[in-house]
C-alpha positions in Angstrom: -18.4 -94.7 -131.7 -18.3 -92.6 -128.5 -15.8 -92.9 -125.8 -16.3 -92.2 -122.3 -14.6 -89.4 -120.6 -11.1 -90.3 -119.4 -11.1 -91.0 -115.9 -9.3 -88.5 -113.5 -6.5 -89.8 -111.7 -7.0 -89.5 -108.1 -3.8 -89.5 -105.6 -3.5 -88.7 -102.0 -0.3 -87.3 -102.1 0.0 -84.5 -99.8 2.2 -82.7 -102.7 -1.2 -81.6 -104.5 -1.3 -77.9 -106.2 -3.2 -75.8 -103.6 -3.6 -72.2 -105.1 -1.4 -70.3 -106.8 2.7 -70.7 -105.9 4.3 -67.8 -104.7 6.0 -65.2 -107.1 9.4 -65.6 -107.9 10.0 -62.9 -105.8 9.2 -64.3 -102.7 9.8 -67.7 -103.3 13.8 -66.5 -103.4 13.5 -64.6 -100.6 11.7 -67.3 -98.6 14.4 -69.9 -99.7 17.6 -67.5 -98.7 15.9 -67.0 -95.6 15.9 -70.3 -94.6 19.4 -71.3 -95.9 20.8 -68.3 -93.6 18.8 -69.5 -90.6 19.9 -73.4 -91.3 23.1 -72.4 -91.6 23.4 -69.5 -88.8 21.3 -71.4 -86.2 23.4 -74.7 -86.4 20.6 -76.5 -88.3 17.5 -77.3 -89.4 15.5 -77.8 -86.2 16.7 -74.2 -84.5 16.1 -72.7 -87.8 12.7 -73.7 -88.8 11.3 -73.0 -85.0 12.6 -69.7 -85.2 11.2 -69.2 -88.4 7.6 -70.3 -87.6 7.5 -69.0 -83.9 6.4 -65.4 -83.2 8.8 -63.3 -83.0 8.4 -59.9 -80.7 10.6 -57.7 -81.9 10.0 -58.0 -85.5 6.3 -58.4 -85.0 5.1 -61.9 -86.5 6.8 -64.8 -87.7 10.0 -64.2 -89.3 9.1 -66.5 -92.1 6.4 -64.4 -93.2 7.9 -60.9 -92.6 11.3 -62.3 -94.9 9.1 -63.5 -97.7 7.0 -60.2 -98.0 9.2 -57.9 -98.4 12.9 -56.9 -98.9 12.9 -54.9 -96.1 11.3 -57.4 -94.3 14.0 -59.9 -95.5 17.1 -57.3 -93.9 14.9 -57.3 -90.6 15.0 -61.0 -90.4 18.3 -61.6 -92.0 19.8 -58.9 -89.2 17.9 -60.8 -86.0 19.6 -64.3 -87.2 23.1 -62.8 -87.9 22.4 -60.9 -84.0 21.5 -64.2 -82.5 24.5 -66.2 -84.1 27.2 -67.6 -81.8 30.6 -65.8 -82.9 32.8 -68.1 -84.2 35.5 -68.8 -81.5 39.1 -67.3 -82.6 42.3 -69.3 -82.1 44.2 -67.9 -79.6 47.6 -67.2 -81.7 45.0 -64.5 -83.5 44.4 -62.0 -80.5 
């Protein structure tokens, strides 16, 4: 007795494997990159605009340039540690 094929599931989740993931490599770089912006930049919505916008002086988006390298990654991580406010001191510390 033959069966039929078994169907394919279809979804529309938007959480579908599209090409291959990125190597470890990058993947931890791309992740500490955005913890240190989040945390640096006072949150998620300064961080991820900085991250995805253009960025002049390092010459793309940082997101990019911190995942592809770990040069790349020291460039970015230096311009968010730059653009941090310092942490105010308590008078009695001066």
């Amino acid at each position: 007795m033959d069966q039929p094929p078994a169907a394919t599931r279809r979804t529309n989740s938007p959480f579908r494997k599209r090409g291959t993931p990125l190597p470890t490599a990058e993947a931890r770089r791309q992740g500490d990159i955005s913890q240190l912006a989040y945390l640096q930049m006072g949150g998620r919505d300064p961080a991820v605009a900085f991250l995805n916008a253009d960025h002049d002086a390092l010459g793309g988006r940082p997101l990019a340039i911190a995942t592809a390298s770990a040069e790349g990654y020291a460039r970015v991580a230096g311009v968010i540690r730059a653009s941090a406010a310092p942490a105010a001191m308590p008078e009695d510390a001066a």
